[in-house]
C-alpha positions as CSV (number, residue, x, y, z in Angstrom):
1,X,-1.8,5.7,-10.6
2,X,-0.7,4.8,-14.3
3,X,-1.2,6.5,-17.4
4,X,-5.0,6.9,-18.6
5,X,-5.5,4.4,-21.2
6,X,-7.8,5.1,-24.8
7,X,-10.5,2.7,-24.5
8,X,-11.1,2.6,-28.4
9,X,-15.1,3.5,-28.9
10,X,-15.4,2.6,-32.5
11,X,-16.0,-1.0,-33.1
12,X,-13.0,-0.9,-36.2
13,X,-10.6,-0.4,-33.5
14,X,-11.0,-3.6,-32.2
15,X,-8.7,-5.5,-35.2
16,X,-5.8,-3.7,-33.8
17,X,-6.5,-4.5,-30.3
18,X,-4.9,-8.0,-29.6
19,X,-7.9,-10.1,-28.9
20,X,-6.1,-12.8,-26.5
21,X,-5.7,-10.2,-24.0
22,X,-8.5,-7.4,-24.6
23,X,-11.7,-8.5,-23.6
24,X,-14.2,-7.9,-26.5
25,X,-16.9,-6.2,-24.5
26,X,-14.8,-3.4,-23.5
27,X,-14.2,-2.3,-27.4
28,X,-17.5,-0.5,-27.4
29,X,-18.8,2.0,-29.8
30,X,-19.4,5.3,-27.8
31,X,-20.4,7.9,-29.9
32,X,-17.2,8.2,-31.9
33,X,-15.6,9.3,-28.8
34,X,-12.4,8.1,-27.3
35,X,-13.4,7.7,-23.5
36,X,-9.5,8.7,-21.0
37,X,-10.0,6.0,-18.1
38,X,-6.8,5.0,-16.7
39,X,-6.3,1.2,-17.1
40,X,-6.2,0.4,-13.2
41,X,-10.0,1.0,-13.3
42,X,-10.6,-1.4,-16.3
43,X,-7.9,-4.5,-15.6
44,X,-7.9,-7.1,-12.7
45,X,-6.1,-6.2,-10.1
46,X,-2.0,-7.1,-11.1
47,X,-1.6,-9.5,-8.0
48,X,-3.9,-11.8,-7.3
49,X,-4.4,-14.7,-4.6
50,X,-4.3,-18.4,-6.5
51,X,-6.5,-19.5,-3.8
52,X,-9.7,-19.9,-4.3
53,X,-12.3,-19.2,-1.5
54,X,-16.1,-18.9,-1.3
55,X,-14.5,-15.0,-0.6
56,X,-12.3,-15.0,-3.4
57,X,-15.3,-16.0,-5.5
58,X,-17.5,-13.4,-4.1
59,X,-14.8,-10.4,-5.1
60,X,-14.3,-12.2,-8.6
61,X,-17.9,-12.0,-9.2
62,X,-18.3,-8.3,-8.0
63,X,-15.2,-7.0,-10.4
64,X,-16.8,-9.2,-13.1
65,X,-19.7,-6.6,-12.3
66,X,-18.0,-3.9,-11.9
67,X,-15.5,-3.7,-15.0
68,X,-17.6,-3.5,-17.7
69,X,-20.0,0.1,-15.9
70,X,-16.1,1.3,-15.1
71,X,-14.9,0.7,-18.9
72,X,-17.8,3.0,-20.0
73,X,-19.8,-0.2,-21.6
74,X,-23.3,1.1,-19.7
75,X,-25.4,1.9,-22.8
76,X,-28.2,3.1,-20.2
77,X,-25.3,5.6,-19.2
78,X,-24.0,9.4,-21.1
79,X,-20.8,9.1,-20.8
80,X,-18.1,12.9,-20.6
81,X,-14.7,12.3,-21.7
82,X,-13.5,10.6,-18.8
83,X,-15.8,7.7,-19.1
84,X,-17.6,9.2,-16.1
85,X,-21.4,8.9,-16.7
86,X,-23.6,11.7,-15.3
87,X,-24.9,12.3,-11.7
88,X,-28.8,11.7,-12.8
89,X,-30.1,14.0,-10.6
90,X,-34.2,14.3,-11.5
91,X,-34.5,10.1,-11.2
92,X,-32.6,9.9,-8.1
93,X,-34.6,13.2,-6.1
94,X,-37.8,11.6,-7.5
95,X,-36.8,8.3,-5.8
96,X,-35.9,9.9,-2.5
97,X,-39.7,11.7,-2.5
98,X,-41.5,8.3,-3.0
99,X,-39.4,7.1,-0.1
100,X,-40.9,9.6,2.1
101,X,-44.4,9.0,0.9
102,X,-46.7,6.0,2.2
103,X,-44.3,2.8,1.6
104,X,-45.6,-0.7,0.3
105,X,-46.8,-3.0,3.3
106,X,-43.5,-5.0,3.0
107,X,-41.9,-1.7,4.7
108,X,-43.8,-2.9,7.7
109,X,-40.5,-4.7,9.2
110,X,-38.6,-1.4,9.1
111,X,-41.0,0.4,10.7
112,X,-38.6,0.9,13.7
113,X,-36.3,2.8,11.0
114,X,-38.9,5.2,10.4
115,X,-36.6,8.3,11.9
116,X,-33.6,7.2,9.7
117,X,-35.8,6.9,6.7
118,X,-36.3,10.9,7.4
119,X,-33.0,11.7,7.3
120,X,-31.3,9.8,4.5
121,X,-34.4,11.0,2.6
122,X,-34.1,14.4,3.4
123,X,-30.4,14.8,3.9
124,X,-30.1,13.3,0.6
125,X,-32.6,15.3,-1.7
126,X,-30.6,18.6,0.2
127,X,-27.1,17.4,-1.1
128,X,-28.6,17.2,-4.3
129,X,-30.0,20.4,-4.2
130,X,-33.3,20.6,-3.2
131,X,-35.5,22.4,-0.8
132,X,-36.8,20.3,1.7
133,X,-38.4,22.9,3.9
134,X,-41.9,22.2,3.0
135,X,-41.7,18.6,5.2
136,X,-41.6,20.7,7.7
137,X,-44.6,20.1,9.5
138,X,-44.5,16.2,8.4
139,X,-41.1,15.6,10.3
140,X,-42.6,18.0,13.4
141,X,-45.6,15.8,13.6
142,X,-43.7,12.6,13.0
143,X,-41.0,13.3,15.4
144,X,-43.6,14.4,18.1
145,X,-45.2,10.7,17.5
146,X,-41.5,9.0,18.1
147,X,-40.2,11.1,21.4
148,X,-40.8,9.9,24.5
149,X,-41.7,11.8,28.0
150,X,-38.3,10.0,29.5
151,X,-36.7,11.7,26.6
152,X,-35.1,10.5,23.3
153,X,-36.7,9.3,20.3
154,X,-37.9,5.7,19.6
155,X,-38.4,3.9,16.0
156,X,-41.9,5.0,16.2
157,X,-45.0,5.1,18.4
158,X,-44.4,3.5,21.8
159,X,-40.9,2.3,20.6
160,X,-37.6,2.5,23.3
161,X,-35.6,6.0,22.4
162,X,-32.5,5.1,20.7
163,X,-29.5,7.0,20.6
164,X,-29.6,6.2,16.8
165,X,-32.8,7.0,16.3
166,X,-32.8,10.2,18.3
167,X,-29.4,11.1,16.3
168,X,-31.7,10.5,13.1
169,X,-34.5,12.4,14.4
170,X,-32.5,15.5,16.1
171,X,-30.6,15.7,11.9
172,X,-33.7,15.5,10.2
173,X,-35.5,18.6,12.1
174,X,-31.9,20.4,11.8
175,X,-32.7,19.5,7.9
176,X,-36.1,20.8,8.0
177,X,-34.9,23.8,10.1
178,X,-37.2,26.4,11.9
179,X,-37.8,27.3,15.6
180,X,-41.4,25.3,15.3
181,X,-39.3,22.3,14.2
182,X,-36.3,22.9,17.1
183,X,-39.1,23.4,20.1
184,X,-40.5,20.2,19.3
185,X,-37.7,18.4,21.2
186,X,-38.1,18.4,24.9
187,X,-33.8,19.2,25.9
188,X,-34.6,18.7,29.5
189,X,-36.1,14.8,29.2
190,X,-33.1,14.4,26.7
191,X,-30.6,15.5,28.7
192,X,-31.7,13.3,31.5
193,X,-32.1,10.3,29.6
194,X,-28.8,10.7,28.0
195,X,-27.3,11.2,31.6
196,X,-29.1,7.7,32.3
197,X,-26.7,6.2,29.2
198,X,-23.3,8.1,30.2
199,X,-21.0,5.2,31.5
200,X,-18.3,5.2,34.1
201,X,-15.8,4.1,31.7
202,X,-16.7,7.5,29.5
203,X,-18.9,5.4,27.0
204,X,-22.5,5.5,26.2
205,X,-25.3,2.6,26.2
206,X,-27.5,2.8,23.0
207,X,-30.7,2.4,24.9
208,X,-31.3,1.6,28.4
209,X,-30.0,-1.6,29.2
210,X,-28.8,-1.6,25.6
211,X,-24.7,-2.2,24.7
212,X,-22.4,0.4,25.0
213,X,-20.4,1.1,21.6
214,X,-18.8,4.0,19.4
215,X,-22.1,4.4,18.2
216,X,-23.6,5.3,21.2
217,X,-20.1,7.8,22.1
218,X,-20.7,9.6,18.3
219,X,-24.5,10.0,18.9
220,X,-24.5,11.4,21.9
221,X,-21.4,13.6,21.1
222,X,-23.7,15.1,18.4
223,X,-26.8,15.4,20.4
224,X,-25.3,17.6,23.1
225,X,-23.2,19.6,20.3
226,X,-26.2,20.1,18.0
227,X,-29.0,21.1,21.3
228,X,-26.4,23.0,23.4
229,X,-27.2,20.4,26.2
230,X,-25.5,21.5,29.7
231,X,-22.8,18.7,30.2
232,X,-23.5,18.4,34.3
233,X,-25.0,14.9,34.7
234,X,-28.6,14.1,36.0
235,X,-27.5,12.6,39.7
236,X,-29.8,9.3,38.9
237,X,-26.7,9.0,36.0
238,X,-24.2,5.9,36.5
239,X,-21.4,7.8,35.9
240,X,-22.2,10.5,38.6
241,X,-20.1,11.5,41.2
242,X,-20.3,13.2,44.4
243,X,-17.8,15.9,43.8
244,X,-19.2,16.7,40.5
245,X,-15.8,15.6,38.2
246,X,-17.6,13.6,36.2
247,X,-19.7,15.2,33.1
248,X,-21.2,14.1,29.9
249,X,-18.5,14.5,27.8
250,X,-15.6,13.3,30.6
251,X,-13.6,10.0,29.2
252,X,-15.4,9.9,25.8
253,X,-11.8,10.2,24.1
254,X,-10.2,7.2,26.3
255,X,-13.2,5.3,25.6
256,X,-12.9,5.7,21.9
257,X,-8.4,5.4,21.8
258,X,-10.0,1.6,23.4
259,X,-11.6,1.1,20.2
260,X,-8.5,1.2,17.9
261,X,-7.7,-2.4,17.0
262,X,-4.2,-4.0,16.2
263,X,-5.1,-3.3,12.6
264,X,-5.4,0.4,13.4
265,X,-9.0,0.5,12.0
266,X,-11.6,1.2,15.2
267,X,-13.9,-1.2,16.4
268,X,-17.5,-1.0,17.9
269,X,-15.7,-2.0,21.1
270,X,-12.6,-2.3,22.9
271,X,-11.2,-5.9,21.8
272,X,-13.7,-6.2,18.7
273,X,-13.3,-6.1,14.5
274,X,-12.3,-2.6,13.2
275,X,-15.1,-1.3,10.8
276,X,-15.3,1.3,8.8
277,X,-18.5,3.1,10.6
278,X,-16.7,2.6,13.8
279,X,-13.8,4.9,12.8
280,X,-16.2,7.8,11.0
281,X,-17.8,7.4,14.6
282,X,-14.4,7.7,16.8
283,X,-12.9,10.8,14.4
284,X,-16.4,12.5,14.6
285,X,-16.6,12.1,18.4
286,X,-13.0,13.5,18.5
287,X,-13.3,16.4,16.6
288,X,-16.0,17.5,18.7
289,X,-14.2,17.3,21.7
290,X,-11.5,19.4,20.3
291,X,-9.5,20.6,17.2
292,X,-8.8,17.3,15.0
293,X,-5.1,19.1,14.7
294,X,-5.0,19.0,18.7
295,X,-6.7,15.7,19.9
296,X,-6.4,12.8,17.5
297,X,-2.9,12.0,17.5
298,X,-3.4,12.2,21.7
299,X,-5.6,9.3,21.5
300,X,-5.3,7.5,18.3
301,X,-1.9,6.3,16.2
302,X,-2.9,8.3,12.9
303,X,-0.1,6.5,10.8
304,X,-1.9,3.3,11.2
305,X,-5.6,4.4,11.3
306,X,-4.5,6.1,8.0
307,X,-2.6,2.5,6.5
308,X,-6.1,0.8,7.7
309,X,-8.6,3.2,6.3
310,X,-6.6,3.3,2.4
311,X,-6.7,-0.5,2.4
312,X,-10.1,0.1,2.7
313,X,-10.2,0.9,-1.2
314,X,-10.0,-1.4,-3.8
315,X,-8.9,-1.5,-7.4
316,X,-10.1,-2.0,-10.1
317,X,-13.7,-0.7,-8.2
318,X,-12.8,2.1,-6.8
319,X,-15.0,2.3,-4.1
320,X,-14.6,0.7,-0.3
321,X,-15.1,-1.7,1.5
322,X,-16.0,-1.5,5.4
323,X,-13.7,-4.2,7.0
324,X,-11.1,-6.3,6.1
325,X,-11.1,-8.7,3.6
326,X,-14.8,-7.8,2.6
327,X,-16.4,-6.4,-0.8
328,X,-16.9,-2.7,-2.1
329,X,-19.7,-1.7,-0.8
330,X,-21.3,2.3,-2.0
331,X,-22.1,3.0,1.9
332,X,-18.4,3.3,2.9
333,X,-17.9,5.8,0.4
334,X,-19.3,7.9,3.5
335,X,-18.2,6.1,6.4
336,X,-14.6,5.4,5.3
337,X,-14.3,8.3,2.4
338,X,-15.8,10.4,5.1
339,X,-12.5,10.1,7.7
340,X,-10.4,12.0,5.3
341,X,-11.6,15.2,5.7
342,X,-11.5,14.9,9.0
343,X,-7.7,13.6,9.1
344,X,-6.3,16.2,6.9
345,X,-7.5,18.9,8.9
346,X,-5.2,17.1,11.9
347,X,-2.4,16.7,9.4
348,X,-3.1,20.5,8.0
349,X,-3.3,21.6,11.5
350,X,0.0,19.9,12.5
351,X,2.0,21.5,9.3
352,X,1.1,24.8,10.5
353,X,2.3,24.7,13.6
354,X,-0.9,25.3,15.8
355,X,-1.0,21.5,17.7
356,X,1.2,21.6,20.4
357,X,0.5,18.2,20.9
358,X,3.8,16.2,20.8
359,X,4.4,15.5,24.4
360,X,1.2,14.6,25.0
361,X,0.8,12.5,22.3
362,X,4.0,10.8,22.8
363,X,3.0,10.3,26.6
364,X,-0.2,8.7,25.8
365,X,2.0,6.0,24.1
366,X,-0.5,6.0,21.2
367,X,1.8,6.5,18.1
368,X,5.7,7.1,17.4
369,X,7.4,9.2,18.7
370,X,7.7,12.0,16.4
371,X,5.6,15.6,14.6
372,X,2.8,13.7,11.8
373,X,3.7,14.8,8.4
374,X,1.6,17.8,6.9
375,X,-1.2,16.0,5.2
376,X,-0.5,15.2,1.1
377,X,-2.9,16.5,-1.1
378,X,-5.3,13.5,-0.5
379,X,-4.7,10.8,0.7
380,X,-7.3,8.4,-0.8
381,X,-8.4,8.7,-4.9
382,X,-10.7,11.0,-5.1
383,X,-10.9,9.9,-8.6
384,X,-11.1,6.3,-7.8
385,X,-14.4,6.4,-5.4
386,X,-16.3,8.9,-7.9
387,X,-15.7,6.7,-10.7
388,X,-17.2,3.8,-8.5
389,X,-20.1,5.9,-7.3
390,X,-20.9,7.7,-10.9
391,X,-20.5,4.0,-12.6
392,X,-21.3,1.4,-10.5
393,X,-23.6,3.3,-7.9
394,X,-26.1,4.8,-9.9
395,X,-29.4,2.9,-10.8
396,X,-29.4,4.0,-14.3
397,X,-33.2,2.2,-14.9
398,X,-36.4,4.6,-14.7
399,X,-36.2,3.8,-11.0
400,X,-33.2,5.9,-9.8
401,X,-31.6,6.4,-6.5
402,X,-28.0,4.8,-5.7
403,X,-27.2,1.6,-4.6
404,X,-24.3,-0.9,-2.5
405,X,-23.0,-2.1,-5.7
406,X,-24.0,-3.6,-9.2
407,X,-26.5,-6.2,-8.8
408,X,-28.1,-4.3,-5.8
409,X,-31.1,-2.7,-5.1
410,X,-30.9,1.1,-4.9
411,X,-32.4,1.8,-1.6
412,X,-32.4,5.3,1.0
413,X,-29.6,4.4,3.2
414,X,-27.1,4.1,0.2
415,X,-28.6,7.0,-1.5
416,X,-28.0,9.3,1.0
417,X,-24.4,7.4,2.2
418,X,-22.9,7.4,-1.3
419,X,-24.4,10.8,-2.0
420,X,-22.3,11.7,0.9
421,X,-18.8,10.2,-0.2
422,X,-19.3,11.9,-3.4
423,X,-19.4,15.2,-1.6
424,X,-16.6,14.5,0.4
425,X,-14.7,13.2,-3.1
426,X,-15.7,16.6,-4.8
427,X,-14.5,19.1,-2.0
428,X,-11.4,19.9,-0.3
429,X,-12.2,21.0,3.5
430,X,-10.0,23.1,5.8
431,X,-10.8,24.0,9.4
432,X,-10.4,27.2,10.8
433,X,-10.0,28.4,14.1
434,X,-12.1,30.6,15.7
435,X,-10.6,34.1,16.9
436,X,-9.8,35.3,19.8
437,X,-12.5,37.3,20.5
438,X,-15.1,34.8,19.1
439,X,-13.5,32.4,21.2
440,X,-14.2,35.2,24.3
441,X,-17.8,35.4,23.7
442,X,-18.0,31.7,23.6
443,X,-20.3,32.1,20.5
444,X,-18.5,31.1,17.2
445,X,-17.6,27.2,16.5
446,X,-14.6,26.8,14.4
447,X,-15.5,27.2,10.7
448,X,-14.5,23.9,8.1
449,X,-14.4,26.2,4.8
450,X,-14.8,24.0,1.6
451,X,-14.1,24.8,-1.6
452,X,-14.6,22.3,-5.0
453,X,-11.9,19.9,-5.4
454,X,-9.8,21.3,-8.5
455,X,-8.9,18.6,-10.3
456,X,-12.4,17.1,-11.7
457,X,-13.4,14.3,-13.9
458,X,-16.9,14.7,-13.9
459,X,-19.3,17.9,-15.2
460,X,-19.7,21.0,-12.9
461,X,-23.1,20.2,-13.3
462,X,-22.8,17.3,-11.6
463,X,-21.3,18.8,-8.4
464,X,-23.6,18.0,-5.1
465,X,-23.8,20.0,-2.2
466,X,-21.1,20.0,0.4
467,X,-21.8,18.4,4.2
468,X,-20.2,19.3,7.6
469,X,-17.6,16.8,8.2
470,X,-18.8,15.5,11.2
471,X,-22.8,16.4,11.0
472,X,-23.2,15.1,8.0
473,X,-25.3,17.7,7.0
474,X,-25.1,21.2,5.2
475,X,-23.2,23.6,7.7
476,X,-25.1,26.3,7.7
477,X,-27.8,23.9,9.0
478,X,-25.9,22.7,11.7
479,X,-25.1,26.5,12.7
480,X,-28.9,26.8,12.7
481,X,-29.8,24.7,15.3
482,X,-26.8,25.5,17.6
483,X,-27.2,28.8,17.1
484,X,-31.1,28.5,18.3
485,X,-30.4,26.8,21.4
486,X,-27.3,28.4,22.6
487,X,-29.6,31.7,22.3
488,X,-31.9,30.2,25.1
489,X,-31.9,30.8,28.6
490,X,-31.5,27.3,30.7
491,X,-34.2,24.2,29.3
């Protein structure tokens, strides 16, 4: 990254800017305050394509957006020293309330998102520090409306189960928390109608007679961790077998080392587009398998996922964008920002020595031939995607909540998605082992211990509340509900 540059607040400065090449708006008067931004995140990008496309147009048009929020020019906006405005906190929990209360009658077409709307709600008002305990009995009766006797969780009342909406379901009562809110999912139906999804070829339908994708691999992979779901499949399950070899959890790895595309990104499916989501899905299914350190360089080439996911962000924005060739978008700051965590604790792993994966790795024929390098000390900029989220992802009117991108509605899903990147940009993350005797009793998950990210831009104040890397909620919650179940005896 270059040298910050003084973007001059005082409106005298602007005679000894040369006017030909500094764009007026950006000589702003701030307060008497000279605002450090380094110039990557206030100049066009320094190579540009001379041919013009309806694409070309569209990321022309979203810079032209974007530059003047980034160059501190917001007058809506309090700007800190860095030109990062600050994480308005009181609009954006008072939006994520209303969108739990009753909804306008032009909510009626995403009635079948009712479970999601739960949990970006809730997840986000909890990363920005609230209590969301007393919804309690509002999710428990609400989830009890959307579960089926065949098991899972539909959109709503009557609706198909879904292994997205279940996954949304199962996270919101984690969020919630409380035995009266675990017992209200039946595990038994559950694990029988997730047994009905399990594929031969290790993957997962999304609903019965629904397509099989990474979606449906990560979802389930969560369900069974989160419910302590035995992994013996129901014998009605197509995947079965005779001699019992064949369990929940058995080719879920090969199914998702399919997924990585020629780009190195991870697609829904074997032979399809590599997407951002996808590859938060296939690293989150992984590391739930086993130790990131351990299993992704077995079935994924890490040096090329890692090329893929940094093209992913873009200057001068900041933020990323979900697949090739496509705009910034606030949602990825989740679903790509979110796969760094998870790859430095492989890379962290591998630099102390614990991975023992080498052989296998090179056997598998999914990477070189040679030991990853220890991870640097990030390997996206941190400092890039909070700029993007603090500037351009805020809605800064009386409305609050956080949005796609300039010139977009704020909305749930991107409130609690970019909420989520900005945790992930804030904190550093480091996955430890469990001991030997914790590994004994069988009781004790590894530990990811987190700690604030020391070199900040933005106010302490403004620091949200750190997620489990692959739950995508607070930790402590997800130890909750494992802890709860793995306590029972049998269903």
């Amino acid at each position: 990254m270059s040298n910050p540059q003084l973007v001059p607040s005082s409106a005298s400065a602007q005679s000894d800017l040369d006017s030909e090449t500094v764009d007026e708006e950006i000589v702003i008067q701030r307060k008497n305050t000279l605002l450090m931004i380094p110039d990557i995140f206030t100049q066009l990008p320094p190579v540009r394509d001379s041919l013009a496309t309806q694409t070309s147009q569209l990321q022309d048009d979203t810079v032209g957006k974007c530059l003047p929020l980034l160059s501190g020019e917001d007058e809506l906006a309090e700007y800190n020293e860095h030109g990062l405005p600050r994480l308005d906190r009181a609009r954006h929990v008072k939006f994520l309330h209303k969108n739990l209360a009753k909804l306008p009658g032009r909510f009626v077409a995403a009635d079948s998102s009712r479970p999601w709307f739960l949990y970006w709600c809730l997840a986000a008002l909890t990363m920005l520090g609230e209590d969301v305990s007393s919804y309690q009995e509002a999710v428990i009766e609400t989830a009890r409306s959307m579960q089926n006797d065949t098991g899972g969780f539909g959109g709503g009342n009557g609706q198909l189960s879904h292994m997205a909406t279940t996954y949304a379901v199962v996270l919101a009562l984690a969020l919630v928390g409380g035995e009266k809110a675990f017992e209200v999912i039946d595990r038994r139906a559950m694990w029988r109608w997730l047994s009905s999804l399990k594929q031969p070829d290790g993957g997962f339908q999304v609903c019965l007679g629904g397509e099989e994708d990474i979606r449906g691999a990560y979802c389930a992979s969560v369900i069974i961790s989160l419910l302590q779901l035995p992994l013996n499949l129901a014998p009605e399950s197509p995947a079965w077998t005779e001699d019992g070899s064949s369990d929940l959890l058995t080719g879920v790895a090969e199914y998702v080392r399919r997924c990585q595309t020629f780009e190195g990104g991870i697609s829904g499916q074997p032979n399809a587009e590599a997407h951002g989501a996808y590859a938060f899905c296939a690293l989150g299914c992984l590391a739930l398998l086993d130790h990131p350190g351990r299993i992704f360089q077995r079935y994924l080439d890490i040096p090329r996922l890692v090329a893929w996911l940094s093209s992913r962000q873009y200057a001068p924005e900041g933020g990323f964008s979900g697949r090739t060739n496509k705009l910034v978008d606030g949602c990825y700051s989740h679903w790509v920002g979110g796969c760094f965590p998870l790859i430095q604790a492989c890379l962290n792993n591998i630099a102390s020595g614990n991975d023992g994966t080498e052989a296998a790795y090179n056997a598998a024929g999914t990477g070189a031939s040679c030991t990853l390098p220890p991870a640097p000390e990030t390997l996206f900029s941190r400092e890039g995607l909070m700029r993007y989220i603090l500037c351009c992802c805020q809605d800064q009117s009386e409305r609050g909540g956080l949005r796609d991108k300039p010139g977009k509605m704020a909305d749930a899903y991107h409130s609690c998605y970019v909420l989520a990147g900005l945790s992930s940009a804030q904190h550093d993350w480091d996955l430890e082992e469990p001991t030997a005797a914790e590994e004994i009793s069988a009781t004790a998950d590894p530990v990811w211990a987190v700690l604030p990210h020391l070199e900040q831009i933005f106010d302490r104040r403004d620091l949200v509340r750190p997620i489990h890397p692959v739950y995508a909620i607070p930790q402590q919650n997800a130890r909750a509900i494992k802890d709860y179940f793995r306590a029972k005896q049998g269903f």
